[in-house]
C-alpha positions as CSV (number, residue, x, y, z in Angstrom):
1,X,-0.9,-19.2,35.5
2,X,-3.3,-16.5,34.7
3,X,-6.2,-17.9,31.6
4,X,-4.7,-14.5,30.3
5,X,-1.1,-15.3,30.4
6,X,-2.3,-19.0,28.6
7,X,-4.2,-17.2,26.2
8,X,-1.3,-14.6,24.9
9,X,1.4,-17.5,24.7
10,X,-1.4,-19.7,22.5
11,X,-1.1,-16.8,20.6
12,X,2.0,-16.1,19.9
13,X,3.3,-20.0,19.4
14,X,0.8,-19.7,16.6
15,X,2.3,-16.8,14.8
16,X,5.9,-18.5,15.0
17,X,7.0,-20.0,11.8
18,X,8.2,-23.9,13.0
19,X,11.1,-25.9,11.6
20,X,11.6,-27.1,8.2
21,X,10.0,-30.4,9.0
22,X,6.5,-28.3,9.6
23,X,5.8,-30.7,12.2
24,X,3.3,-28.9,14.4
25,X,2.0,-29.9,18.4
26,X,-1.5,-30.6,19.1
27,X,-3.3,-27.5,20.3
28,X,-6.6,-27.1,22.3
29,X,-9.0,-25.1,21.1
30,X,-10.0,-21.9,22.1
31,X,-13.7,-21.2,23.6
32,X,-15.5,-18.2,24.7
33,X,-14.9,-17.9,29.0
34,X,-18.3,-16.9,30.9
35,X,-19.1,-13.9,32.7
36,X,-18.6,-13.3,36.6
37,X,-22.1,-11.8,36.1
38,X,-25.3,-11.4,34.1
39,X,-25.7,-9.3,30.8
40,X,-28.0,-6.9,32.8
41,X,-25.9,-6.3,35.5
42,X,-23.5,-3.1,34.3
43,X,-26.8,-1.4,33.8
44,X,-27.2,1.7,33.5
45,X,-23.5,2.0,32.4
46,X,-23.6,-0.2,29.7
47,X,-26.8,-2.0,28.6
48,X,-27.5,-5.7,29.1
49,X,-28.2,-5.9,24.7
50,X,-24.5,-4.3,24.6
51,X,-23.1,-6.7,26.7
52,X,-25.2,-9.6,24.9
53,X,-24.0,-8.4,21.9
54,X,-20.4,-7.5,22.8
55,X,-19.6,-11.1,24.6
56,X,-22.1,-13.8,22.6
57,X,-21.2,-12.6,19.0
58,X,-18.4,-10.0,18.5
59,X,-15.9,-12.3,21.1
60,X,-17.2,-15.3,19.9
61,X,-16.3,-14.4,16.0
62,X,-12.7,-13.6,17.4
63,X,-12.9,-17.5,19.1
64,X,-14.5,-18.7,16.1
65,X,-11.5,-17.0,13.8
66,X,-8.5,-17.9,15.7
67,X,-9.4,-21.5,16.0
68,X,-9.9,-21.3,12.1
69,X,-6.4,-19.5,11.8
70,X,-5.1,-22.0,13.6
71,X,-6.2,-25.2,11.8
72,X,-5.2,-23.5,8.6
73,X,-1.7,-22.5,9.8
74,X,-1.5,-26.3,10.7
75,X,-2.3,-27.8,7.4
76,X,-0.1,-24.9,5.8
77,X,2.3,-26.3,3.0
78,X,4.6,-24.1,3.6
79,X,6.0,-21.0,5.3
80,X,4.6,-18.4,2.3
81,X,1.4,-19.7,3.3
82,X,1.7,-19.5,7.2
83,X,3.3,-16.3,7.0
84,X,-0.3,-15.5,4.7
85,X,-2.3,-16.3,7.9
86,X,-0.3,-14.1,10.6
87,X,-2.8,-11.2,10.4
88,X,-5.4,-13.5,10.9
89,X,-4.0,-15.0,14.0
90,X,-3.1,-11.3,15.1
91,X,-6.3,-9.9,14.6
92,X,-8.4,-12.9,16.2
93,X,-5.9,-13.9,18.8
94,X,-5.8,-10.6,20.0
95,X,-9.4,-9.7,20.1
96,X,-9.9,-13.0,22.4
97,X,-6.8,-11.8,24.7
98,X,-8.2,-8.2,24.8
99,X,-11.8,-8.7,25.7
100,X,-11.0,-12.1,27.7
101,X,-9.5,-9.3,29.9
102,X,-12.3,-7.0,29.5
103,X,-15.1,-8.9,30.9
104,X,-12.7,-9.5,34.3
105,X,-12.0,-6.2,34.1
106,X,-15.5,-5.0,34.8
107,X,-17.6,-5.7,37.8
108,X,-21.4,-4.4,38.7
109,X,-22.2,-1.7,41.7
110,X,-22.4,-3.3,44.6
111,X,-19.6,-5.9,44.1
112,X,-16.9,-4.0,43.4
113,X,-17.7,-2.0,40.4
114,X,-16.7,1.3,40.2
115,X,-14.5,1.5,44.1
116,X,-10.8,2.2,43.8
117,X,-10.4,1.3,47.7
118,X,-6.9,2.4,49.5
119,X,-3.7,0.4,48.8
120,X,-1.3,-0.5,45.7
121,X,-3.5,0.5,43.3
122,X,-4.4,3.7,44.0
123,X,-1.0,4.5,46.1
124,X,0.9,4.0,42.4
125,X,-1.8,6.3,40.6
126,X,-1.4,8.8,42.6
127,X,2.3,8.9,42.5
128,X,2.8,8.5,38.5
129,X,-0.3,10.5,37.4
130,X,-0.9,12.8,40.5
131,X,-4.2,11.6,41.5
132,X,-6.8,9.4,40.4
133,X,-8.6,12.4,38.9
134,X,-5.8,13.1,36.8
135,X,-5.5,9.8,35.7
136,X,-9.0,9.0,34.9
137,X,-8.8,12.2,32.5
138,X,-5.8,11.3,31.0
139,X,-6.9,7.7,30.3
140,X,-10.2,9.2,28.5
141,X,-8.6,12.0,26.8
142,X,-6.3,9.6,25.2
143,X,-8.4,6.5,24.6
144,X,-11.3,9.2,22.8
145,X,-8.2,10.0,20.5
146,X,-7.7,6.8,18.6
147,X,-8.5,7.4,15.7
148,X,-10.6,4.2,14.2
149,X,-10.9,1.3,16.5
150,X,-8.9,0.4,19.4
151,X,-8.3,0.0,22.9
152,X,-7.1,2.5,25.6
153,X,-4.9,0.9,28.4
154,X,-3.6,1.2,32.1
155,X,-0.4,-0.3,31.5
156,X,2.7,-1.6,33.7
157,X,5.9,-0.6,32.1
158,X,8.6,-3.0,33.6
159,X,11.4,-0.9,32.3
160,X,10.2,2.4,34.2
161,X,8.3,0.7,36.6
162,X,5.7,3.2,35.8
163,X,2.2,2.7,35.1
164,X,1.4,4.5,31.6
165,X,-1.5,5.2,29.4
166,X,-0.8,3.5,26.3
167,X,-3.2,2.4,23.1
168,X,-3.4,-0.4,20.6
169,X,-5.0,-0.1,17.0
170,X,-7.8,-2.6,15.5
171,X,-7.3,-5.5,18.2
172,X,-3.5,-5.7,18.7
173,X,-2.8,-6.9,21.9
174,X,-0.5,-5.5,24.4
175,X,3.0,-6.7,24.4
176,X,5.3,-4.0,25.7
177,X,3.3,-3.4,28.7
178,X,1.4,-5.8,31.4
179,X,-2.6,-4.5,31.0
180,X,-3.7,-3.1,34.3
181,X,-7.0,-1.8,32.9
182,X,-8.0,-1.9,29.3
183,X,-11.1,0.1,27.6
184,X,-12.6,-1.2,24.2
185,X,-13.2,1.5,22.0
186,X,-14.5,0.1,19.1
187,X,-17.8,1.0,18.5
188,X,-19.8,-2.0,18.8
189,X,-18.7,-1.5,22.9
190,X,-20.8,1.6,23.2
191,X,-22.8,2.8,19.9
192,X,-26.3,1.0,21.1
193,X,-26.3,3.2,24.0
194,X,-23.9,6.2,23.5
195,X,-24.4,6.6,19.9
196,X,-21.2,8.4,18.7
197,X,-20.6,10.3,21.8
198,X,-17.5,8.3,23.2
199,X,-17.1,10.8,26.3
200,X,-19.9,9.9,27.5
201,X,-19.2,6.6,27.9
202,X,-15.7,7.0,28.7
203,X,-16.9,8.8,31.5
204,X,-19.8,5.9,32.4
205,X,-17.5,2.8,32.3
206,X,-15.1,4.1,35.5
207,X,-18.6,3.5,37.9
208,X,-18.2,-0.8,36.7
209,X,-14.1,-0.9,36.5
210,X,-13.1,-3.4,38.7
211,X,-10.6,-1.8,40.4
212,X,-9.9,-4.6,42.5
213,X,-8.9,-7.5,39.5
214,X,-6.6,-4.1,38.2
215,X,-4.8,-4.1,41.8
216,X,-4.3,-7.7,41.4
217,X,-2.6,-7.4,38.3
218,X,-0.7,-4.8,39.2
219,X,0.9,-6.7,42.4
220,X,1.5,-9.6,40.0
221,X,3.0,-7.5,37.4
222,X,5.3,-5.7,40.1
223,X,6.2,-8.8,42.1
């Protein structure tokens, strides 16, 4: 089982109301997961102080307020008071699903950033989006749209068996997809370095996509 797939279901026993008995299981908490690689090493396409940033504060405070949102919902009286905390766990859980998947998401030049080799992956692009050209600029022309914060997606769609380009508001996780390859567009991901100019770094982050942790998902997604 994928730390993804243990994540999301963490999730979303959290936001279910229990029984009248309010008798809730142990949980473990949640912590931040490491890097494959160093701050530095998506330079010049994003900047080691964004990365620092993005992964050691802005992801912790999601870990830091969905284990809060969880020992509340614990002690909770009652269901009023659970049902109070939902957008908590929402907002949290999802911003540790999302960028949990981000970080795998990207890889530095050299080790397979940026290199959509031959096979699945690029074999199901082409046929639902025309080419990989196409794609890319439907993915940025859609993900620059949101309006506010959000996240731009790659998405699976089991019921058309297409892949889709999809978006999310705030942090809301994906849940009528599978995530192929998700883009944070909030701007703490990009400001330091790109100021208000999302194009521009909608256009740098394809040369540190990990193309190859997207194929994977896809062949899991489609098995």
């Amino acid at each position: 089982m994928s730390m993804l797939t243990t994540i999301a279901r963490s999730a979303t026993r959290a936001t279910r109301v229990p029984s009248a008995s309010f008798s809730v299981a142990a949980r473990s908490v949640h912590t931040l997961p490491p890097l494959d690689y160093s701050y530095d090493a998506l330079e010049p396409h994003i900047s080691g102080q964004i990365m620092e940033l993005h992964h050691a504060r802005h992801h912790q405070a999601y870990v830091n307020g969905l284990n809060a949102a969880e020992d509340a919902y614990a002690k909770a009286a009652s269901p009023r008071d659970r049902i109070r905390l939902q957008p908590a766990l929402k907002f949290n859980g999802g911003g540790h699903i999302n960028h949990s998947l981000f970080w795998k998401n990207l890889a530095p030049n050299g080790r397979g950033g940026g290199e959509l080799p031959a096979g699945p992956l690029k074999q199901k692009i082409e046929a639902d989006f025309g080419s990989v050209e196409a794609f890319k600029k439907q993915m940025n022309t859609t993900t620059a749209g949101i309006q506010g914060s959000g996240w731009g997606w790659l998405a699976y769609n089991p019921v058309t068996t297409k892949l889709e380009v999809v978006t999310t508001a705030n942090q809301d996780p994906l849940l009528t997809h599978v995530p192929i390859i998700g883009i944070d567009i909030w701007e703490h991901a990009f400001y330091l370095q790109y100021y208000n100019v999302k194009a521009d770094y909608l256009s740098a982050i394809w040369n540190v996509i990990n193309f190859k942790e997207a194929e994977r998902r896809l062949v899991e997604a489609t098995k």
